[in-house]
C-alpha positions as CSV (number, residue, x, y, z in Angstrom):
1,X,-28.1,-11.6,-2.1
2,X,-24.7,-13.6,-3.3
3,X,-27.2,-14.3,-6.7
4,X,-27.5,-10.7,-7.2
5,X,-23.7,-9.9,-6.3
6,X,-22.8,-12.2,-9.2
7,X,-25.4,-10.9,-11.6
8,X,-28.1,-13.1,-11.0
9,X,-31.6,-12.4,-10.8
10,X,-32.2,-10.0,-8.3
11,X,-35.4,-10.2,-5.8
12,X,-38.4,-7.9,-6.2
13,X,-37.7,-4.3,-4.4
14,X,-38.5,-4.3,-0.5
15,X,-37.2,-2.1,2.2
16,X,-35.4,-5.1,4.1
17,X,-31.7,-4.6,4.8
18,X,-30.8,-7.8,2.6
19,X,-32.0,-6.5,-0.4
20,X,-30.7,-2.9,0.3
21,X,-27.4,-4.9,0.2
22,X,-28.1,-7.0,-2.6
23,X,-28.7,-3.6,-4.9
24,X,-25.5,-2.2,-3.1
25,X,-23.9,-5.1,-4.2
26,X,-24.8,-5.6,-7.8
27,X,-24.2,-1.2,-8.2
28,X,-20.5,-2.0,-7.5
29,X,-20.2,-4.9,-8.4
30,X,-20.4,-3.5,-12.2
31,X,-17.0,-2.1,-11.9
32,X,-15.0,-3.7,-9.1
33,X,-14.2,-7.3,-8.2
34,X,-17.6,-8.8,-7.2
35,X,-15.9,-11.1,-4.5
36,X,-14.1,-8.1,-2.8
37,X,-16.6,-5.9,-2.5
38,X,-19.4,-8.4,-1.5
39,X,-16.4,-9.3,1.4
40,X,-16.0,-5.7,1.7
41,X,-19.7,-4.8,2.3
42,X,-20.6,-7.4,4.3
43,X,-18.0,-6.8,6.9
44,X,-19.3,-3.2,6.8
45,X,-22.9,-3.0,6.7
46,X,-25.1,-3.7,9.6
47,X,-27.2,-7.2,9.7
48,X,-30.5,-7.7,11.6
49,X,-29.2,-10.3,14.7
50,X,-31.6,-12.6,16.6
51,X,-29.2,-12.0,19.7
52,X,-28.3,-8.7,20.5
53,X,-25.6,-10.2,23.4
54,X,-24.1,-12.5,20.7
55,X,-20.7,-13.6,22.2
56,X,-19.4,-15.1,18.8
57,X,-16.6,-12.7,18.5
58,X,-13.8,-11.5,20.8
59,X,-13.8,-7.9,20.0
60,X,-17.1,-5.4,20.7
61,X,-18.4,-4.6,17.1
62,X,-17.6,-0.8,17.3
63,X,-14.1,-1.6,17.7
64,X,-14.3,-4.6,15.4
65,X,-15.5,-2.4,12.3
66,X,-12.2,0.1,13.4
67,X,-9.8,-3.1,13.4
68,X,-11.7,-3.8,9.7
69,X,-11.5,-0.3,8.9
70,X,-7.9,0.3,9.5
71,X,-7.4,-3.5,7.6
72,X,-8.5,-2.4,4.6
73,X,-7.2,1.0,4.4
74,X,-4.0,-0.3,5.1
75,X,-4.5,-3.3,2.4
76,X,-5.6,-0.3,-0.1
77,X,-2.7,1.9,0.8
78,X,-0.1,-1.2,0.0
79,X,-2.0,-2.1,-3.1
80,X,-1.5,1.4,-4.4
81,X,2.2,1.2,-3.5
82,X,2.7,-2.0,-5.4
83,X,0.6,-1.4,-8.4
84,X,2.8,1.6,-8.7
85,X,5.3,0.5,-10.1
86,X,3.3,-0.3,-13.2
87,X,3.7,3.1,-13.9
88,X,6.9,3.3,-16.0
89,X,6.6,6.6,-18.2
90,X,7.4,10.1,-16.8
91,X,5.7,13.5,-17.0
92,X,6.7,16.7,-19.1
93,X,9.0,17.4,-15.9
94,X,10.7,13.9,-16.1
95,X,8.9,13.1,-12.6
96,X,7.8,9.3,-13.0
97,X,4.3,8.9,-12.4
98,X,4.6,6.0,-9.9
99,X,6.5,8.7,-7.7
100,X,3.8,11.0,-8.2
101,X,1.1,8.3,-7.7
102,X,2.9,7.5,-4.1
103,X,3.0,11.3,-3.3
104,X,-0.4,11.6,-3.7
105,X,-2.2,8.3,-2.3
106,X,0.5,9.3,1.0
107,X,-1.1,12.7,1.0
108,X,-4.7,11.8,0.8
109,X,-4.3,9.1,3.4
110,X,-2.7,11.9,5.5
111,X,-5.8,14.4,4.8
112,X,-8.0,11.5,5.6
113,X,-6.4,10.4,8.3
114,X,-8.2,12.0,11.6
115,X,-11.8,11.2,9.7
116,X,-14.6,9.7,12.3
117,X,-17.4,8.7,10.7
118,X,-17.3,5.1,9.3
119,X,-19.6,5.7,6.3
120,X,-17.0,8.7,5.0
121,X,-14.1,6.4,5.4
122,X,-16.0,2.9,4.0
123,X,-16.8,5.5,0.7
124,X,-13.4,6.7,0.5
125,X,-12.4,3.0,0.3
126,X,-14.3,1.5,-2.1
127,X,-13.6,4.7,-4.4
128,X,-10.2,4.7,-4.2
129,X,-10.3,0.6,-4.7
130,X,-12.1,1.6,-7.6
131,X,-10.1,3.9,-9.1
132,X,-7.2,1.9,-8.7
133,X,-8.4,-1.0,-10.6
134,X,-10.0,1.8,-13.3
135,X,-6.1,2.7,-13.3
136,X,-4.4,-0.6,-13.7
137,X,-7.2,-1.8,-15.8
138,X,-6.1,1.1,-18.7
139,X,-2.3,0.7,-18.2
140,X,-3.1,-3.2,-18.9
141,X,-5.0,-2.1,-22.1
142,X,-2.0,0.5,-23.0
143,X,0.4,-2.1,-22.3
144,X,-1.9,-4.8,-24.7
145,X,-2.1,-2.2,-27.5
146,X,1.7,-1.5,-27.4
147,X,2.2,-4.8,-27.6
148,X,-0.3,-5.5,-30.7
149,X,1.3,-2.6,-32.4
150,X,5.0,-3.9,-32.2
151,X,3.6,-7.0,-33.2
152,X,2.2,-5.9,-36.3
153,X,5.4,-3.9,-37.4
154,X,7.4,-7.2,-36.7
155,X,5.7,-9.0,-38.9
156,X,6.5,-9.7,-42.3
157,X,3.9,-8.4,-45.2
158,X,2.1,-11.3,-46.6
159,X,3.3,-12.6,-50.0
């Protein structure tokens, strides 16, 4: 399944729950960080146990996956805050986007945040994680382009 994650070969389809996570894995792992979402779905997604009345962790697994939950909501929330600032230019108002950017990830986390069911919240996750690296990715490529073109005019023509 790690294989697959890191686009490997990939095992022959079957209904087990490893290879459901394995093609879960390899979908998102085409545009996100392989290592966090492997982390991130295998915190998250059930796993066939030998022993039902495993002790191996202090916390019951409901409330484990909330603790998780919360974790990396809270991770993603920060994330958004500090990549923010990234965000220099302004709008045709003179608003700077990193203030609009903050306004809205605080009011989608407030509109989200009474939500129950852990597959709504684990989508809403990954999906905004996603988006902001889409984000950061194209300001990075803005940034490399502005760079390239100030470059260029710096330059002296060739003899």
């Amino acid at each position: 399944a790690v294989k697959a994650a890191r686009g490997g070969a990939a095992p022959a389809s079957s209904s087990s729950p490893s290879s459901l996570s394995s093609l879960c894995r390899r979908g998102l792992a085409s545009s996100s960080s392989s290592d966090d979402i492997e982390e991130f779905l295998d915190r998250h997604l059930a796993k066939p146990s030998k022993n039902a009345g495993d002790a191996s962790s202090s916390l019951p697994p409901l409330r484990q996956s909330v603790a998780t939950t919360r974790r990396e909501s809270l991770a993603l929330y920060r994330d958004i805050l500090r990549f923010s600032r990234f965000f220099t230019w302004t709008d045709q108002n003179g608003v700077p986007f990193r203030q609009l950017i903050r306004e809205s990830a605080r009011k989608e986390y407030q509109a989200a945040r009474f939500e129950k069911d852990p597959q709504v919240i684990n989508k809403l996750i990954i999906s905004g994680r996603d988006c902001l690296e889409k984000s950061l990715q194209s300001v990075i490529d803005k940034q490399r382009q502005i760079v390239e073109e100030e470059q260029r005019r710096n330059q002296p023509p060739p003899p």
